[in-house]
GULUM-591004 format. One record per residue (C-alpha): y, z, x; residue number from 1. Coordinates in Angstrom, 2 decimals. Example, Ala and Ser with C-alpha at 12.3 -4.5 7.8 and 13.67 -1.06 7.14 Angstrom:
REM GULUM-591004
ATOM/-4.50/7.80/12.30/1 $
ATOM/-1.06/7.14/13.67/2 $
This chain:
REM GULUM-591004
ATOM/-40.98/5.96/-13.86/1 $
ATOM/-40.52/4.54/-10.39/2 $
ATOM/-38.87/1.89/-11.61/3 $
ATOM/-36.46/3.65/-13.90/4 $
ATOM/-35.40/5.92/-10.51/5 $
ATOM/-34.82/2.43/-8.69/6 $
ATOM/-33.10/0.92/-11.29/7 $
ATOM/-30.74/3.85/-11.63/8 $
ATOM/-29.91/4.22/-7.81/9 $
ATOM/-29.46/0.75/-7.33/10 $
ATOM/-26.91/1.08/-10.13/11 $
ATOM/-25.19/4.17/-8.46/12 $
ATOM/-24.84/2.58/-5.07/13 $
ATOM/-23.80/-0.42/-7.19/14 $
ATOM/-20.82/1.96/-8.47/15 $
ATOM/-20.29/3.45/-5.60/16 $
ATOM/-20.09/0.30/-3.26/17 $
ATOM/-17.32/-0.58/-6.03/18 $
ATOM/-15.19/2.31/-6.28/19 $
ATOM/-14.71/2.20/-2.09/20 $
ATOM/-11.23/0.85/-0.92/21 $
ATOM/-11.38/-2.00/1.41/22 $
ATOM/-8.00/-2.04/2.95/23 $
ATOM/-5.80/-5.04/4.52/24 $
ATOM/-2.96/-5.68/5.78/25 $
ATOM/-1.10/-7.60/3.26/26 $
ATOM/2.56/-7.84/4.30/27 $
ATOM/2.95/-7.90/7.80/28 $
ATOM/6.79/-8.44/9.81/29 $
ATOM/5.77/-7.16/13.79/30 $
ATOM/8.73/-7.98/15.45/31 $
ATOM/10.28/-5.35/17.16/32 $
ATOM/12.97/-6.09/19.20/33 $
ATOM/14.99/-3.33/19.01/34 $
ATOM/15.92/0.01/16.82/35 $
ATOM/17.54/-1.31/13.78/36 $
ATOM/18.46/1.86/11.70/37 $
ATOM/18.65/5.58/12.01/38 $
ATOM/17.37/7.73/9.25/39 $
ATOM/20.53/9.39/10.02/40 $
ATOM/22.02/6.45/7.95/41 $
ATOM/21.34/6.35/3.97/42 $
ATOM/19.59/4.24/1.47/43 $
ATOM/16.97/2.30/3.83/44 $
ATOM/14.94/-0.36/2.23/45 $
ATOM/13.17/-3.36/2.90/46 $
ATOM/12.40/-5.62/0.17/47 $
ATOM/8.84/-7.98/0.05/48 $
ATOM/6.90/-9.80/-1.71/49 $
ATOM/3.40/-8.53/-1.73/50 $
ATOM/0.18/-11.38/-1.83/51 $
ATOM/-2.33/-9.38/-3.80/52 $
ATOM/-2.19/-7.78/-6.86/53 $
ATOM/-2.06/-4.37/-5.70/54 $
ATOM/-0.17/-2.23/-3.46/55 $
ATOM/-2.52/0.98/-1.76/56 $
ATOM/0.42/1.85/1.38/57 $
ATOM/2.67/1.00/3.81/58 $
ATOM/3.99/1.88/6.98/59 $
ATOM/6.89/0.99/9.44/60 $
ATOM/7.59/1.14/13.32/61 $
ATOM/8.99/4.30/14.38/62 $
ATOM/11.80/4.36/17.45/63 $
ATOM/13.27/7.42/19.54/64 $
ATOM/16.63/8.33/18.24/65 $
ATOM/17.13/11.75/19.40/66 $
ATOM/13.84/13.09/18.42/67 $
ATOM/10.10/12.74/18.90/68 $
ATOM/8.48/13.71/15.75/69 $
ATOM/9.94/13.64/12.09/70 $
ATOM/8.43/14.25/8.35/71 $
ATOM/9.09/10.61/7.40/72 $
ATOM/8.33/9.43/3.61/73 $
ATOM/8.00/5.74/2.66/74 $
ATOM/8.78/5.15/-1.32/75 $
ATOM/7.47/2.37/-3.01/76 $
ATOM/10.00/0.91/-5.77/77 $
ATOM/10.35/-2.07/-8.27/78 $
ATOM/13.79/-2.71/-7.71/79 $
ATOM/16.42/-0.47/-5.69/80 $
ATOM/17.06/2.80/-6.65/81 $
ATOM/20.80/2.31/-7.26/82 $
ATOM/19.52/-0.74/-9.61/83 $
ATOM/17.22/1.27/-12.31/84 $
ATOM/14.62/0.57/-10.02/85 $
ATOM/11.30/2.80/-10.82/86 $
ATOM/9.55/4.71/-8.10/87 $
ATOM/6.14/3.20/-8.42/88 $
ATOM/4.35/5.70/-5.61/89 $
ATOM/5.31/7.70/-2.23/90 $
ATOM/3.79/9.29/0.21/91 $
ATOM/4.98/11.69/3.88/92 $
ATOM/3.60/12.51/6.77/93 $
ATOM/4.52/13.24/10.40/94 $
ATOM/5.87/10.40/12.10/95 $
ATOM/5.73/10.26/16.03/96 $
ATOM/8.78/7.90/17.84/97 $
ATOM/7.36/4.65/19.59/98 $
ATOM/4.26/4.30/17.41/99 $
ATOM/3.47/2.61/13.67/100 $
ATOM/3.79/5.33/10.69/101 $
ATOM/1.64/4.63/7.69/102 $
ATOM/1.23/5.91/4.44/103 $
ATOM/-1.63/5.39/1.62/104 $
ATOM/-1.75/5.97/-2.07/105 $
ATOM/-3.97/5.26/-5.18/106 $
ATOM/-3.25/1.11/-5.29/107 $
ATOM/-0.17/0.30/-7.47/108 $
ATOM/-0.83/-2.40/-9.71/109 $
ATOM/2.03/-5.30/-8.89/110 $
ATOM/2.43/-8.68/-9.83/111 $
ATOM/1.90/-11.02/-6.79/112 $
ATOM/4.90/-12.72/-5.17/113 $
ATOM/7.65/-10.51/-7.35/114 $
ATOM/9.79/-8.57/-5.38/115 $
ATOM/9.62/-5.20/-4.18/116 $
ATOM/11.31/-2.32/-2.18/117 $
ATOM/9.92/0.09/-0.05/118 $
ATOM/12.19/2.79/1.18/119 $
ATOM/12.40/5.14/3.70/120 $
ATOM/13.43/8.97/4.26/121 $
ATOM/13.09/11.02/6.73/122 $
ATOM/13.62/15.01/7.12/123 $
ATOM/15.53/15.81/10.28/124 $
ATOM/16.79/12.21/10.26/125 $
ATOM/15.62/12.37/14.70/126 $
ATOM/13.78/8.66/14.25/127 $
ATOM/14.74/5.38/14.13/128 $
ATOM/13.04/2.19/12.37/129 $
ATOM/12.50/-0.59/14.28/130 $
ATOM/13.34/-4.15/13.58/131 $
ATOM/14.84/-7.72/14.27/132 $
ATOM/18.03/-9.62/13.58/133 $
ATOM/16.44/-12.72/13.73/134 $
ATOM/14.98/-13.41/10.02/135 $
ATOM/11.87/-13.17/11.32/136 $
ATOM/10.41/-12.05/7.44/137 $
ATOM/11.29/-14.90/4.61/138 $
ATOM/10.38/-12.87/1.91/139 $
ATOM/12.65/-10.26/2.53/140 $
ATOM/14.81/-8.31/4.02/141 $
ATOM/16.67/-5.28/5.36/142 $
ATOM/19.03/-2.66/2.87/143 $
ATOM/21.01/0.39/4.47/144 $
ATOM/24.04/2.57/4.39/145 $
ATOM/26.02/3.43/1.04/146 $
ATOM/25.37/1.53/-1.93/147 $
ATOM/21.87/-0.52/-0.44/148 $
ATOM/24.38/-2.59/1.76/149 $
ATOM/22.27/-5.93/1.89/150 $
ATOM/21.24/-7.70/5.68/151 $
ATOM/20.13/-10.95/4.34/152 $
ATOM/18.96/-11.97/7.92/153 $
ATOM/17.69/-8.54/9.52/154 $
ATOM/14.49/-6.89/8.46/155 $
ATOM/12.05/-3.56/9.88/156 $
ATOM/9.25/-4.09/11.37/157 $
ATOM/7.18/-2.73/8.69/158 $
ATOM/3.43/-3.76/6.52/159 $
ATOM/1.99/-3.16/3.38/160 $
ATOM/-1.90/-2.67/2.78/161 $
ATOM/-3.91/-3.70/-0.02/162 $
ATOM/-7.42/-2.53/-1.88/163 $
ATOM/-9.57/-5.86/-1.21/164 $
ATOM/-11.86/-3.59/-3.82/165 $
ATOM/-9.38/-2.80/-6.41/166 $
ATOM/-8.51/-6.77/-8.36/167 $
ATOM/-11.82/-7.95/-7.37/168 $
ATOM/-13.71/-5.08/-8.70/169 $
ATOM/-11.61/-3.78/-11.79/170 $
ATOM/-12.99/-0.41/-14.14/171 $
ATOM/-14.76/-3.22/-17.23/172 $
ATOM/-16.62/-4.72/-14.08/173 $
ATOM/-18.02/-1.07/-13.42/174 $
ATOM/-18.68/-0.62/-16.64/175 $
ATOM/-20.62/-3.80/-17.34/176 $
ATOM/-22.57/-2.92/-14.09/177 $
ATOM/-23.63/0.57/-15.52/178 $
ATOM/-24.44/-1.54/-19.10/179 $
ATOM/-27.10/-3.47/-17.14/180 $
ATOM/-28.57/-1.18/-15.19/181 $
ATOM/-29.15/1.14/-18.51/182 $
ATOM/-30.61/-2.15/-20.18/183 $
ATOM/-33.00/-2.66/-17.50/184 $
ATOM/-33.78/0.88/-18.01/185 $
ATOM/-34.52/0.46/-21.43/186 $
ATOM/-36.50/-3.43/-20.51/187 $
ATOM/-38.78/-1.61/-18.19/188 $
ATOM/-39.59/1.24/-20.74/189 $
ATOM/-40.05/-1.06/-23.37/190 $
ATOM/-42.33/-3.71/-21.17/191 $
ATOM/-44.46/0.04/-20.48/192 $
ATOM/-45.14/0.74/-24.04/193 $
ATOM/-46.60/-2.38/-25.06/194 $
């Protein structure tokens, strides 16, 4: 019987130790030389091209505008919004000037190295995203003003985090881990009869 209890919580931690997100920086532009949009402007975006094959958040650099503090909400999208794009997840919370904002969500499922769009909103439109001129992301770049206006060479300083746990570790892996763990349940018992 002592057996059968080990068996069973090594198989539980086992499923836990799965199920936990292990999060990374995936994406990653840090340049900041300046502020290089207002949320007072419309239809921010930067588009990326994501490593992994999942997408669990993402967050930008806020800068002072003419506020401190501002309900900000980053939007994750498969192609712009004013191109059918579909709003794959999105998440808000309260972003503080001069600091990174980030958000997190259940991972997204994506298909490595396709583009992507994450956009940005804000609710008093006080902050402003930081950014560079200088192309310093090749996979991407910046979108703002009416219509997605496209900045071929300018891009936010912004990241994107992925669940080390979540392509590595799929739902049939946890599965087959619970299978063995029952068969050695059903091993030992047998082995006890005989």
């Amino acid at each position: 019987m002592k057996r059968i209890r080990k068996i069973i919580g090594f198989t539980l931690i086992s499923l836990s130790f799965c199920t936990n997100a292990a999060l990374i920086i995936d994406q990653n532009q840090a340049k900041n030389s300046g502020t290089m949009a207002s949320f007072a402007q419309s239809n921010l975006a930067q588009s990326f091209k994501q490593t992994y094959d999942n997408i669990a958040g993402a967050g930008i650099f806020l800068k002072q505008w003419s506020g401190l503090t501002d309900i900000v909400t980053i939007s994750l999208w498969d192609a712009l919004p004013n191109q059918a794009g579909n709003l794959l997840a999105s998440a808000s919370g309260l972003g503080t000037q001069g600091s990174w904002f980030d958000v997190f969500w259940n991972p997204v499922s994506v298909v490595p190295h396709t583009t992507l769009y994450l956009v940005f909103t804000s609710e008093n439109n006080v902050l402003g995203i930081a950014g560079s001129t200088s192309n310093p992301y090749k996979r991407g770049q910046v979108y703002a003003n009416a219509g997605y206006g496209s900045f071929a060479s300018f891009d936010y300083t912004f990241r994107t985090y992925s669940d080390d746990n979540f392509s590595s570790v799929s739902e049939p892996a946890s599965i087959a881990l619970l299978g063995l763990g029952l068969a050695g349940i059903g091993f030992f018992r047998r082995k006890k009869t005989i």
